[in-house]
N, C-alpha and C positions, 0 to 999 in steps of 0.2 A: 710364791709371792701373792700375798693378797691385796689388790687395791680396792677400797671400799670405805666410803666417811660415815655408815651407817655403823656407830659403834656393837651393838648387840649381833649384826649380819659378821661384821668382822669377827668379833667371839667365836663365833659359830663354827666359822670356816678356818677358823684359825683351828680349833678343836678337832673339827675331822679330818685336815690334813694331817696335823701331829698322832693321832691316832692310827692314822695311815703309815704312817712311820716318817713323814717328810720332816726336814728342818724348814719351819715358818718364820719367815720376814712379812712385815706388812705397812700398809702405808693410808692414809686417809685422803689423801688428794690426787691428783694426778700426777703432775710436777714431782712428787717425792716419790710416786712409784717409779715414774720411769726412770729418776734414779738407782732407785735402790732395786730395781730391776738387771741395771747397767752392773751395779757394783758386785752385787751377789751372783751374779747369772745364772739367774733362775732356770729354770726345768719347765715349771707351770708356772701357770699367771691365772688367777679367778679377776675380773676385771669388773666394772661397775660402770654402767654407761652413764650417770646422774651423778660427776662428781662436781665439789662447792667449784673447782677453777678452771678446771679444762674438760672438755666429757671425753669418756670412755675413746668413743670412735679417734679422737685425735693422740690420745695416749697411746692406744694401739697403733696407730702408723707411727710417733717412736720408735715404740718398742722395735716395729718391724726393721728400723733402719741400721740394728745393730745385731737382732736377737732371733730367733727361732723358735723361741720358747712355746709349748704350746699355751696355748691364751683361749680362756673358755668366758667369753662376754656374759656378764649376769643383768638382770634389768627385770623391773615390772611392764616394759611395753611391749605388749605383745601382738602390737601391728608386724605384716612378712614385712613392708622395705625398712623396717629400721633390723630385722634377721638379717636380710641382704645386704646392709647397711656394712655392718659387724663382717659378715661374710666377707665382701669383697674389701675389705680394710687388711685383711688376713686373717682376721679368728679362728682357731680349729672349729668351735663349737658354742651353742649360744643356749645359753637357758633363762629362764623365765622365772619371776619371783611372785608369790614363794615356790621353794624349790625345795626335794626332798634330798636329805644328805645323802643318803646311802644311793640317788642315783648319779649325785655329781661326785660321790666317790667309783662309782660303775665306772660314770662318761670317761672320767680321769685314767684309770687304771685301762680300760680299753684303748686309749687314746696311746699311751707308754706303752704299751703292745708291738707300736709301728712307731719304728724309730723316725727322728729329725732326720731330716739333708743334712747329711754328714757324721751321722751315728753310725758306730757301730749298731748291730742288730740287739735289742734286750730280747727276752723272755717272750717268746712269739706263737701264736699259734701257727704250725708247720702249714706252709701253703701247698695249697690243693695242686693236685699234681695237672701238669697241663700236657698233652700230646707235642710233638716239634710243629710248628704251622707253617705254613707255606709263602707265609707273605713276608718273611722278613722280620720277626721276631726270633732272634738265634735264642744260644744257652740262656741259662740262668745267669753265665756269670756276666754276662752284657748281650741285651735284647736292642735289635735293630731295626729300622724299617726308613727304609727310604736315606734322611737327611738326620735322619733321630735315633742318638743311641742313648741308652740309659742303664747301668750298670748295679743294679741292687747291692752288691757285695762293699761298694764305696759310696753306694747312696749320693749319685751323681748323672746327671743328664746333658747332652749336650743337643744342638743342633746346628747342622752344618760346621762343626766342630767348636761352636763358641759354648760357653757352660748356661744353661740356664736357673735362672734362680726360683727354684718353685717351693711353694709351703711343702707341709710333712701330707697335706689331703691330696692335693694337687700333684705329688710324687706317686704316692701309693696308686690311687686314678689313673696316671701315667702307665703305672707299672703294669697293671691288671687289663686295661685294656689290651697293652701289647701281647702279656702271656696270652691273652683271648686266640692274638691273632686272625681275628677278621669277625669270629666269632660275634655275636648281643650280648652284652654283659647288661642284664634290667637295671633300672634303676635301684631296686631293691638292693641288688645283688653289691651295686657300687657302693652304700651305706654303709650295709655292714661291713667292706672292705675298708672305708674309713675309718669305721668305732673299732674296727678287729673282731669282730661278731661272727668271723668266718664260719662256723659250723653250729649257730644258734636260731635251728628254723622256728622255734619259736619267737624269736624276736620281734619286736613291734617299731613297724615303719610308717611312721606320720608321712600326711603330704609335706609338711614342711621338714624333715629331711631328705625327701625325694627332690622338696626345691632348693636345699641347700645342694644337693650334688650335681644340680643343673649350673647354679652358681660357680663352681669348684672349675665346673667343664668350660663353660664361657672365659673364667679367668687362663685356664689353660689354650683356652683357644688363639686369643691374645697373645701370650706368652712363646706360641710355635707362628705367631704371624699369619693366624687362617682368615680368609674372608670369610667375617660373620655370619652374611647371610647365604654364603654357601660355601660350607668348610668343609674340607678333601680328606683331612687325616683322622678327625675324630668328628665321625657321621652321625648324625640323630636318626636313631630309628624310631618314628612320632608310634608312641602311645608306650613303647616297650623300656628302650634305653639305647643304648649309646655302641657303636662297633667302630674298631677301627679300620681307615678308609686306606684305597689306596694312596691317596696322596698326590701332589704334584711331582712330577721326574725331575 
């Protein structure tokens, strides 16, 4: 699904997804995407923060109220609080115009690497193998610690047995801290677990997705009910990245 009133950006993207093999629906305003969002139920979403009716940021809380999709916010500002903006609205991913195709076909296709809350698994790179850890991260097929289970195979989390609702960034983040088990997962390390970058040391990690996965954590932190400014389950290690804590009993 493309939302976008700039006719020629629209072409565009319309182009490299079909090319990509997607079937494209597209929409010029907001209002009409996030129907035809609704209708089609969409996969992806290329979104456009500078639309003629409603902007971006408000279509995507919408979308979020019914949809999963992943949603890659497009936009010429490239101030960080309109990124975190995008971020905390739920965006997978945020790019900046002009933007080169063949990286928002990359972002895309890494992104469907790691399936949605509630997918089945697609086409994955095989994760890294992790030792059993001692704190309460059991099997693969449901990892536990404390009040928080979360089960990769149903792509489902809960805590203290109520289900929580987390994007597909926010799950994956979830999941990799646990396999950690107690372990520092860098921030590096967290990014590429979001894009599915799993084994591309060459990769290149901007500060600004290092502060999108600070974003991702924050939203998660919320989400497990931690005190902000001093949270027990998922610990900041200042300068490195992020390990999971013991937690409240």
């Amino acid at each position: 699904m493309v939302v976008e009133d700039d006719k020629d950006i629209r072409n565009l993207l319309e182009s490299v997804f079909i090319q990509a093999g997607f079937e494209v629906h597209s929409a010029s305003d907001g209002r009409e995407g996030v129907e035809l969002v609704r209708q089609q139920r969409a996969n992806v979403v290329t979104l456009d923060v500078g639309l003629p009716d409603i902007d971006g940021y408000e279509v995507l809380r919408r979308i979020r109220q019914f949809s999963d999709a992943y949603v890659v916010m497009l936009t010429g500002r490239t101030e960080e609080p309109d990124m975190l903006t995008a971020l905390h609205s739920g965006a997978d991913d945020y790019i900046t115009k002009p933007f080169r195709p063949l990286e928002l076909r990359a972002r895309v296709a890494a992104m469907m690497r790691r399936p949605r809350h509630g997918d089945a698994p697609r086409q994955a790179p095989a994760a890294k193998p992790v030792p059993p850890a001692d704190t309460g991260a059991g099997s693969r097929d449901v990892l536990e610690h404390r009040d928080l289970r979360l089960s990769p195979r149903t792509r489902s989390a809960e805590l203290a047995g109520k289900e929580l609702e987390l994007t597909r960034s926010e799950f994956v983040l979830l999941e990799e801290l646990l396999r950690a088990g107690g372990a520092v997962c860098t921030r590096a390390d967290l990014v590429k677990v979001v894009r599915g970058d799993y084994y591309q040391d060459n990769t290149y990690i901007s500060e600004a997705d290092e502060r999108a996965v600070e974003v991702h954590i924050g939203n998660l932190r919320k989400k497990l009910h931690e005190d902000t400014h001093s949270p027990q389950l998922l610990q900041t290690v200042r300068g490195v990245g992020y390990r999971l804590g013991a937690g409240k009993l």
